[in-house]
Chimera marker file (.cmm) of the C-alpha trace (Angstrom):
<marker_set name="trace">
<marker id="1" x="-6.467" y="2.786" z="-26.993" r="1" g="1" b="0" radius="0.5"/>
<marker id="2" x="-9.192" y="2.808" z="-29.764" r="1" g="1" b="0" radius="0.5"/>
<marker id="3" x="-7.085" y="1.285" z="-32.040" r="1" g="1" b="0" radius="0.5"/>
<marker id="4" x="-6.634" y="-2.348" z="-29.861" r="1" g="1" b="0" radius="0.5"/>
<marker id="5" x="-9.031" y="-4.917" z="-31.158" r="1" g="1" b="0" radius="0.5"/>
<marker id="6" x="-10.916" y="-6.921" z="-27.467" r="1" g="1" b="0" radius="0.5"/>
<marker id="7" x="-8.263" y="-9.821" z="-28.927" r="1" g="1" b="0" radius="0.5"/>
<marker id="8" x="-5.459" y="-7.785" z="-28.045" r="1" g="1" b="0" radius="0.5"/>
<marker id="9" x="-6.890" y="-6.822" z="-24.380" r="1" g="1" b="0" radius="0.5"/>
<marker id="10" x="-6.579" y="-9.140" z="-21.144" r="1" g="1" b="0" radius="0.5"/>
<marker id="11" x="-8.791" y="-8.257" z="-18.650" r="1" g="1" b="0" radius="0.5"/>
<marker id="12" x="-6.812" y="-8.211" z="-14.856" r="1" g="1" b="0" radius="0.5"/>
<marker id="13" x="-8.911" y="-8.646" z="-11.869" r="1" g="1" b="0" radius="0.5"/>
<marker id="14" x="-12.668" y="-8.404" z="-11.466" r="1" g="1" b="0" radius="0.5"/>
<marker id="15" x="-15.369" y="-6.759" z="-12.731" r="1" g="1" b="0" radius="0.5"/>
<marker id="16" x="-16.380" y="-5.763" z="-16.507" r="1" g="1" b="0" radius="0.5"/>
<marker id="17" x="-14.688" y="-3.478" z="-18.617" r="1" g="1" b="0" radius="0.5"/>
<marker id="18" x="-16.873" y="-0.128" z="-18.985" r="1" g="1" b="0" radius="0.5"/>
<marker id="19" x="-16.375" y="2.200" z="-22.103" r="1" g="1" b="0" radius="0.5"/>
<marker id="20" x="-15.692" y="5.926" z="-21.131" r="1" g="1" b="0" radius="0.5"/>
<marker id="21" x="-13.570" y="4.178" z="-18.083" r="1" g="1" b="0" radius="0.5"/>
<marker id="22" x="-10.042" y="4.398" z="-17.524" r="1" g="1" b="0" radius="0.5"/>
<marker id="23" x="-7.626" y="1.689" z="-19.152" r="1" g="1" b="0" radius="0.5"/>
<marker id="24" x="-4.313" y="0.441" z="-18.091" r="1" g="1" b="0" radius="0.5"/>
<marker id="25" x="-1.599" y="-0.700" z="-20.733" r="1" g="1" b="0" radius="0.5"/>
<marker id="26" x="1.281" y="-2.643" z="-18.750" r="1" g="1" b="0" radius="0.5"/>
<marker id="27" x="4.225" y="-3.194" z="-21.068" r="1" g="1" b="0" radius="0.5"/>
<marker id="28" x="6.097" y="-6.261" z="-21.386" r="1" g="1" b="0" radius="0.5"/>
<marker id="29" x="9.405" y="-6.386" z="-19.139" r="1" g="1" b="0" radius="0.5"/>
<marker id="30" x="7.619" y="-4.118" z="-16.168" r="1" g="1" b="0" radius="0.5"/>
<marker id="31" x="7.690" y="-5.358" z="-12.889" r="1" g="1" b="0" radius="0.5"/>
<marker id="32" x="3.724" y="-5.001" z="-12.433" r="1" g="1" b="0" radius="0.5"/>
<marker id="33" x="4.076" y="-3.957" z="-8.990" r="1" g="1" b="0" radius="0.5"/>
<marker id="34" x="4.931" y="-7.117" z="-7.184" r="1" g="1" b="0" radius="0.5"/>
<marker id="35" x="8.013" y="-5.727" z="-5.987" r="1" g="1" b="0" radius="0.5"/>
<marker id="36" x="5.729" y="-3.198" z="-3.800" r="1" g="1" b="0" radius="0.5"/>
<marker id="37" x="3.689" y="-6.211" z="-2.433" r="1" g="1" b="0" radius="0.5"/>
<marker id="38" x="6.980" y="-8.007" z="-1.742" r="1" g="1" b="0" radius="0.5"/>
<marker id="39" x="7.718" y="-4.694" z="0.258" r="1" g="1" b="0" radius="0.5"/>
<marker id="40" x="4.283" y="-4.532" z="1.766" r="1" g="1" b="0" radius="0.5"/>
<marker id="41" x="4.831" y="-7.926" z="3.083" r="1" g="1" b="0" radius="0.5"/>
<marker id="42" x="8.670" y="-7.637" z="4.453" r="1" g="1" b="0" radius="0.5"/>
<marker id="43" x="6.935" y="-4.554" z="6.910" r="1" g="1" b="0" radius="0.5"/>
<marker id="44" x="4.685" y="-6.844" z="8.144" r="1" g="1" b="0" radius="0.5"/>
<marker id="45" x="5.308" y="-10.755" z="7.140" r="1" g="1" b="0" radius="0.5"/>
<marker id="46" x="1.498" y="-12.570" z="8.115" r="1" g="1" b="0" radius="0.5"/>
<marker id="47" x="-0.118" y="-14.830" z="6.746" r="1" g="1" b="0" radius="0.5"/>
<marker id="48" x="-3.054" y="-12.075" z="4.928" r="1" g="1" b="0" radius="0.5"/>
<marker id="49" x="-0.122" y="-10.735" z="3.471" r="1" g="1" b="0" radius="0.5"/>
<marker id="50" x="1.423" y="-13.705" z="2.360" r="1" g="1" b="0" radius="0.5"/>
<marker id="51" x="-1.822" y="-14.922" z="0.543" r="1" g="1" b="0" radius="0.5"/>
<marker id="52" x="-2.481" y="-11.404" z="-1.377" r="1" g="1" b="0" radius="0.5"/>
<marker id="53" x="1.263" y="-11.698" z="-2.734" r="1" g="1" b="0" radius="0.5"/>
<marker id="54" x="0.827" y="-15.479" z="-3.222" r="1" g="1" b="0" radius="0.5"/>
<marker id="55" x="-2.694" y="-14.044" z="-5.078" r="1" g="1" b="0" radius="0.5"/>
<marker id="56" x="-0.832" y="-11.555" z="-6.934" r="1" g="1" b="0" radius="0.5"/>
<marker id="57" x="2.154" y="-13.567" z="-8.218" r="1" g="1" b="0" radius="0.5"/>
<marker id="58" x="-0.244" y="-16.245" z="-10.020" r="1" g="1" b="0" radius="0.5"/>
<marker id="59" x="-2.229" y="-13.484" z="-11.294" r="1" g="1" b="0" radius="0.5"/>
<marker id="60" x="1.060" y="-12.176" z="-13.469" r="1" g="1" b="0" radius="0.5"/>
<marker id="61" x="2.428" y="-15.597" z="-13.803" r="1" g="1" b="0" radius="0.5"/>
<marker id="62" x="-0.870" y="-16.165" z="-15.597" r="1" g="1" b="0" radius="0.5"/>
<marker id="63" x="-0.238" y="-12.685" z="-18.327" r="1" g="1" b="0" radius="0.5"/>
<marker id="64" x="0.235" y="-13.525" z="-21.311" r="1" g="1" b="0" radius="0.5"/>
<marker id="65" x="4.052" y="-11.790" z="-21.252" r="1" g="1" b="0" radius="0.5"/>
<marker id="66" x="6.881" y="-11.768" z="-19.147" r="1" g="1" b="0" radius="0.5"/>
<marker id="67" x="7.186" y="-9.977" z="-16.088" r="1" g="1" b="0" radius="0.5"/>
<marker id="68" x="10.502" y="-8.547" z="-15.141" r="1" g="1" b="0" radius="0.5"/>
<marker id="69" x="10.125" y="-9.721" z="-12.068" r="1" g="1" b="0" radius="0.5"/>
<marker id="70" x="14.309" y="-8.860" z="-10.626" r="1" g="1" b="0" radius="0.5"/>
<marker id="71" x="13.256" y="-6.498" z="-7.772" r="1" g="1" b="0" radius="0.5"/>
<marker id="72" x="10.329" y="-9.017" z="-6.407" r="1" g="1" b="0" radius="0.5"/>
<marker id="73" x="13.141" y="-11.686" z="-6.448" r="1" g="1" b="0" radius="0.5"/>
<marker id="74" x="15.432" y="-9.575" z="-4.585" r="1" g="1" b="0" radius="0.5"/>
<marker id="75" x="13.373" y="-8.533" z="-1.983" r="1" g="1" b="0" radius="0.5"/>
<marker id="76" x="11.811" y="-11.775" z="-1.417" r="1" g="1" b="0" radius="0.5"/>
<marker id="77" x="15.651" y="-13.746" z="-1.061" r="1" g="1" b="0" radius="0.5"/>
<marker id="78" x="16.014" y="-11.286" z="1.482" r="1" g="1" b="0" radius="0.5"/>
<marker id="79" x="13.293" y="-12.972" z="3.354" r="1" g="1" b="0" radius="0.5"/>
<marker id="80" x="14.526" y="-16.004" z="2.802" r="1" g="1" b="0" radius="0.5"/>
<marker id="81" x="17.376" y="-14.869" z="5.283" r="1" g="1" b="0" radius="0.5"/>
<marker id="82" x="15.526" y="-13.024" z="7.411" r="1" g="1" b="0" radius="0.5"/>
<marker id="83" x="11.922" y="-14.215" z="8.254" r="1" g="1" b="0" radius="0.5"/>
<marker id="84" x="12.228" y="-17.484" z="6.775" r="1" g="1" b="0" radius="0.5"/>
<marker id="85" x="14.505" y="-18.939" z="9.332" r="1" g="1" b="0" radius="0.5"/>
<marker id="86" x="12.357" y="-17.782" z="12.608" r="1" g="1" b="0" radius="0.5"/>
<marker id="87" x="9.063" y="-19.473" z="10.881" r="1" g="1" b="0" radius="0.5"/>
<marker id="88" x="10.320" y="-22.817" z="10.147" r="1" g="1" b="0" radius="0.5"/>
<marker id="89" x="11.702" y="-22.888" z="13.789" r="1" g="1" b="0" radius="0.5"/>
<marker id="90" x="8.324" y="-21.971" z="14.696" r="1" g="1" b="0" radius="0.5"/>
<marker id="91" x="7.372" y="-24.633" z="12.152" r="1" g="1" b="0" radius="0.5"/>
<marker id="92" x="9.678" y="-27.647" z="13.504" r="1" g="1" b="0" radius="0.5"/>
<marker id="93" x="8.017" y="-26.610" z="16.916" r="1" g="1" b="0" radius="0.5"/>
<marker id="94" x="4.585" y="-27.950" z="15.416" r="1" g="1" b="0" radius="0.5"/>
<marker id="95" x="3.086" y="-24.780" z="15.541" r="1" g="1" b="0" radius="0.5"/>
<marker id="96" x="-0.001" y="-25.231" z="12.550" r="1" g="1" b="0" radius="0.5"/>
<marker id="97" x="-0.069" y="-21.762" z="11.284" r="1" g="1" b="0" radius="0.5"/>
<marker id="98" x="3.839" y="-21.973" z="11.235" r="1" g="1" b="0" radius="0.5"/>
<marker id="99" x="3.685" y="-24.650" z="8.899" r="1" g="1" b="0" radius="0.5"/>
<marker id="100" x="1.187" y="-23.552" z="6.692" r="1" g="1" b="0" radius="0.5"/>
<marker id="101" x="3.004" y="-20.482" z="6.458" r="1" g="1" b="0" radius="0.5"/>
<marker id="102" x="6.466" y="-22.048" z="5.721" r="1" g="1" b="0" radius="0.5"/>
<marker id="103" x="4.563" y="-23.966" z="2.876" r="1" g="1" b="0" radius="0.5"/>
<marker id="104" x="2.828" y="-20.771" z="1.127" r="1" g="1" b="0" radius="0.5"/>
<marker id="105" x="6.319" y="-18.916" z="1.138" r="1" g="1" b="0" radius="0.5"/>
<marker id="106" x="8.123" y="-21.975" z="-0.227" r="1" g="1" b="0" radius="0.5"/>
<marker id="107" x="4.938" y="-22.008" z="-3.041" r="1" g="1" b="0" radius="0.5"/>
<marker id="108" x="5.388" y="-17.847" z="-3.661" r="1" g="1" b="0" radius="0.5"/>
<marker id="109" x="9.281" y="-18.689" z="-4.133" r="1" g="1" b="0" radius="0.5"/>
<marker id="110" x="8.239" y="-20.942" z="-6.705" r="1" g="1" b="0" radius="0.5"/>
<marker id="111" x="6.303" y="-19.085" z="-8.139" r="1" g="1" b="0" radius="0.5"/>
<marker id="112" x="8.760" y="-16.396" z="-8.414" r="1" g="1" b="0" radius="0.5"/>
<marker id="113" x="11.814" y="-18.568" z="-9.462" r="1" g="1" b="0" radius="0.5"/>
<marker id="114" x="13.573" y="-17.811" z="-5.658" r="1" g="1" b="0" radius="0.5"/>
<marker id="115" x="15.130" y="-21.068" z="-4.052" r="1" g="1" b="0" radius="0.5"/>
<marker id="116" x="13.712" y="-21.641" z="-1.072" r="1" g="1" b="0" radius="0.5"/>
<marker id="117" x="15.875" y="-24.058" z="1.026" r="1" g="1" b="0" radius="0.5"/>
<link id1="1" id2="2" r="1" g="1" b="0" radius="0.2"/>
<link id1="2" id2="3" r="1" g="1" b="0" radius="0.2"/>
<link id1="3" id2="4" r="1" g="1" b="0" radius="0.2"/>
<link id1="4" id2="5" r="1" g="1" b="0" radius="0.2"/>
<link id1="5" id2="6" r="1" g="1" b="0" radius="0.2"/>
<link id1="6" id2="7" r="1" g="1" b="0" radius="0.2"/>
<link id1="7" id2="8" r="1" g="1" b="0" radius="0.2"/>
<link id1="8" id2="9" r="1" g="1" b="0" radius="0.2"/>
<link id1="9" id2="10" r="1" g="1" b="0" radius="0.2"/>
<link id1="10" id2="11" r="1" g="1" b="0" radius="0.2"/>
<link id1="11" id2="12" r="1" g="1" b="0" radius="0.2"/>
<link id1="12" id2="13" r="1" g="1" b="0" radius="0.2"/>
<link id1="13" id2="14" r="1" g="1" b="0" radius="0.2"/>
<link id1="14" id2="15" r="1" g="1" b="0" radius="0.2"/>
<link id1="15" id2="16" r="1" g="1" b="0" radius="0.2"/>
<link id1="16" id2="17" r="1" g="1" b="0" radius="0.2"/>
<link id1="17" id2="18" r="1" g="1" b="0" radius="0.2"/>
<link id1="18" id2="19" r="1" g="1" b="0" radius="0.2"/>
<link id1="19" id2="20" r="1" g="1" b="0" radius="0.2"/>
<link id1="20" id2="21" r="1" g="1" b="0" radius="0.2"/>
<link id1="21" id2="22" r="1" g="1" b="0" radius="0.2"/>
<link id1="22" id2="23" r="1" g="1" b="0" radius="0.2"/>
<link id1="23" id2="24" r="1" g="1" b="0" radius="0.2"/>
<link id1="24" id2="25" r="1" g="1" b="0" radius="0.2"/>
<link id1="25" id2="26" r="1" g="1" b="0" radius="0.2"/>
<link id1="26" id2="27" r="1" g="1" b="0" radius="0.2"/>
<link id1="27" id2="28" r="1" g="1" b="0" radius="0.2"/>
<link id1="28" id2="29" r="1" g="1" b="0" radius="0.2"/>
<link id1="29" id2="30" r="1" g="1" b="0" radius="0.2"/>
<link id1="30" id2="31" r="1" g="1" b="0" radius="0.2"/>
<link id1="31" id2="32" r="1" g="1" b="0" radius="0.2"/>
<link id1="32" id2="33" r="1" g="1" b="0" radius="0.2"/>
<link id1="33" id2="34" r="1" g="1" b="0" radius="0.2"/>
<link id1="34" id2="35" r="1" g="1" b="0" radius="0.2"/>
<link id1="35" id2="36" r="1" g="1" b="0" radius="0.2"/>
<link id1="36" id2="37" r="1" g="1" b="0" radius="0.2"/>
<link id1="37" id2="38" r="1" g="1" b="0" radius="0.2"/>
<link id1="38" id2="39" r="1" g="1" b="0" radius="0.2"/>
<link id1="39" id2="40" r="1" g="1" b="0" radius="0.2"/>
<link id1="40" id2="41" r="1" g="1" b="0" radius="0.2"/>
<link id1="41" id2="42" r="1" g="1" b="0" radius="0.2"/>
<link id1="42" id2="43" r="1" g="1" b="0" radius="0.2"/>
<link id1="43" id2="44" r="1" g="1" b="0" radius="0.2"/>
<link id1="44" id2="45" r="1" g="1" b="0" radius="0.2"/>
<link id1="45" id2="46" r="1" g="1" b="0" radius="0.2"/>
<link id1="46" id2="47" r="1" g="1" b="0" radius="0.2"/>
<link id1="47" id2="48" r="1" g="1" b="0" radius="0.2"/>
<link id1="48" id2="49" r="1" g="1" b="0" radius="0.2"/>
<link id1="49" id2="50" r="1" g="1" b="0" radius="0.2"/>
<link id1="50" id2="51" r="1" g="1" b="0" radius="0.2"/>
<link id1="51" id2="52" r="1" g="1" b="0" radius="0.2"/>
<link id1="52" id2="53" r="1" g="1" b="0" radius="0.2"/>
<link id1="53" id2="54" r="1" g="1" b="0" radius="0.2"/>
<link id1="54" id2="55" r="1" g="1" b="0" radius="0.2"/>
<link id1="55" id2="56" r="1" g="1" b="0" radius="0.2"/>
<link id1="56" id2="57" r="1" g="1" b="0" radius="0.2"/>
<link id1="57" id2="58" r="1" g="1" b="0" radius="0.2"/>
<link id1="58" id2="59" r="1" g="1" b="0" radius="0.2"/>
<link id1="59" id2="60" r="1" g="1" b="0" radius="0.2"/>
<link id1="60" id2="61" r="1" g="1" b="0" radius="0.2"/>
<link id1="61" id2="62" r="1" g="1" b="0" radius="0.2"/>
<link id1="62" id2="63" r="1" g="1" b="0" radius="0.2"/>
<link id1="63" id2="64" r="1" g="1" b="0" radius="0.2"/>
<link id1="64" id2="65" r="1" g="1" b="0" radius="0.2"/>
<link id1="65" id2="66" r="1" g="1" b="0" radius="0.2"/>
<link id1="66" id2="67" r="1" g="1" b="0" radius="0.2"/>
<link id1="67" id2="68" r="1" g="1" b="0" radius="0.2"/>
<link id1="68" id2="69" r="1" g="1" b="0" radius="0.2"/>
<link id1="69" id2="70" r="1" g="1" b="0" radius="0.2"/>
<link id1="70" id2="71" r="1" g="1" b="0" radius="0.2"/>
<link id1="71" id2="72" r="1" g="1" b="0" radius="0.2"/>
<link id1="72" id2="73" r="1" g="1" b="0" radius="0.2"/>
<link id1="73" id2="74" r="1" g="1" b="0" radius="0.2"/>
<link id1="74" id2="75" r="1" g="1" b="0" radius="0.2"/>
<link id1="75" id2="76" r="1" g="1" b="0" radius="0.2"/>
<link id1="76" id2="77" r="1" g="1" b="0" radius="0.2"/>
<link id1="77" id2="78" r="1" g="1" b="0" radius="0.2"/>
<link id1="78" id2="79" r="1" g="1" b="0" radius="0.2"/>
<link id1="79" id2="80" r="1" g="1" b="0" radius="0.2"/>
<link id1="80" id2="81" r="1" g="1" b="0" radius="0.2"/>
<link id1="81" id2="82" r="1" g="1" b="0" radius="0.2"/>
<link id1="82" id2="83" r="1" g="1" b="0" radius="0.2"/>
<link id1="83" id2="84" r="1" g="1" b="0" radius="0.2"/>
<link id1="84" id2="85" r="1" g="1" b="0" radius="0.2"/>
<link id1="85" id2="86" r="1" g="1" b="0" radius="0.2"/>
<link id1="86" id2="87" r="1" g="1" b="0" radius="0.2"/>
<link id1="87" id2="88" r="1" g="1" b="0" radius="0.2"/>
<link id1="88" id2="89" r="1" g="1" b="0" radius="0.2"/>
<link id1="89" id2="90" r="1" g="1" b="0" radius="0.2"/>
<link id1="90" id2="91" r="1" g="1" b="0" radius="0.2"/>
<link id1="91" id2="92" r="1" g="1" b="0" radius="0.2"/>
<link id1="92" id2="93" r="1" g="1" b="0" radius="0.2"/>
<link id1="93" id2="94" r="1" g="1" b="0" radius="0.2"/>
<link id1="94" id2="95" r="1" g="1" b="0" radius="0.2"/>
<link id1="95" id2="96" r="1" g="1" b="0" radius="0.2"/>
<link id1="96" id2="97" r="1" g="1" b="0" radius="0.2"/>
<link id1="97" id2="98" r="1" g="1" b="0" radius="0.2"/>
<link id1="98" id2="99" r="1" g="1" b="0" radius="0.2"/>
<link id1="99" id2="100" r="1" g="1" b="0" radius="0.2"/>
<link id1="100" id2="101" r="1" g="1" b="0" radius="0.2"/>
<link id1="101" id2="102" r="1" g="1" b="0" radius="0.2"/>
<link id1="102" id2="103" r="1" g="1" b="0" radius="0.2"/>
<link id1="103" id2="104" r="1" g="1" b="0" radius="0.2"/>
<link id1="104" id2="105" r="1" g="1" b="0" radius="0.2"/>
<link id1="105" id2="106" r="1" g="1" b="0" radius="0.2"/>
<link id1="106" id2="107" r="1" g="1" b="0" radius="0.2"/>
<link id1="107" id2="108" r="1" g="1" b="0" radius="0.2"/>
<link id1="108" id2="109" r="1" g="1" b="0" radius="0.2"/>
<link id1="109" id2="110" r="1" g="1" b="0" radius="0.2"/>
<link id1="110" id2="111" r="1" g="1" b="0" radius="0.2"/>
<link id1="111" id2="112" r="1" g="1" b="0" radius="0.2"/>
<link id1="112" id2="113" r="1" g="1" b="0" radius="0.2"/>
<link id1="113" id2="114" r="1" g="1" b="0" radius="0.2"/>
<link id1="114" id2="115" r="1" g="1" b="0" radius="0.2"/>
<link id1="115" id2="116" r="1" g="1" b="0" radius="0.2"/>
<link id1="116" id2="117" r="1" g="1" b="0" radius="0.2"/>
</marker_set>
């Protein structure tokens, strides 16, 4: 990677880039690994889970190329069916954390062009 100028770098997460270090090159089109965290979250659907993929989604929303984001989409309409309904009855029920959580997942489906109804 010697031959990429820092213009043509964008630094992802924290911390400083050190030389002699590792260096990731994510192509345009990739899926950047949100389908995983969409995964990761279907196992176990909480709200800790729900922020880190909320987290992760605005970090690649926020790269300067387009995700190919199909999988993540996929897995998270899945949801929709499946986890979504038993939270918003939780939700209607006045339950806060309910709530709060039915508002993050309509944010993340957004975020990742999914209707959330």
């Amino acid at each position: 990677l010697p031959e990429l100028a820092p213009a043509d770098c964008t630094q992802v997460g924290g911390g400083a880039p050190r030389q002699g270090f590792p260096r990731g090159v994510l192509g345009p089109g990739t899926g950047l690994g949100v389908a995983s965290l969409v995964d990761r979250f279907a196992r176990s659907p909480d709200t800790e889970r729900l922020e880190q993929l909320a987290e992760f989604v605005k970090l690649v929303a926020a790269l300067p190329f387009e995700a190919d984001l199909w999988t993540a989409q996929n897995g998270f309409y899945a949801l929709v069916e499946q986890v979504l309904p038993q939270m918003r009855t939780r939700a209607e029920a006045g339950e806060p954390d309910a709530i709060a959580w039915v508002e993050r997942f309509r944010a993340v489906g957004d975020q990742l062009a999914v209707a959330v109804p």
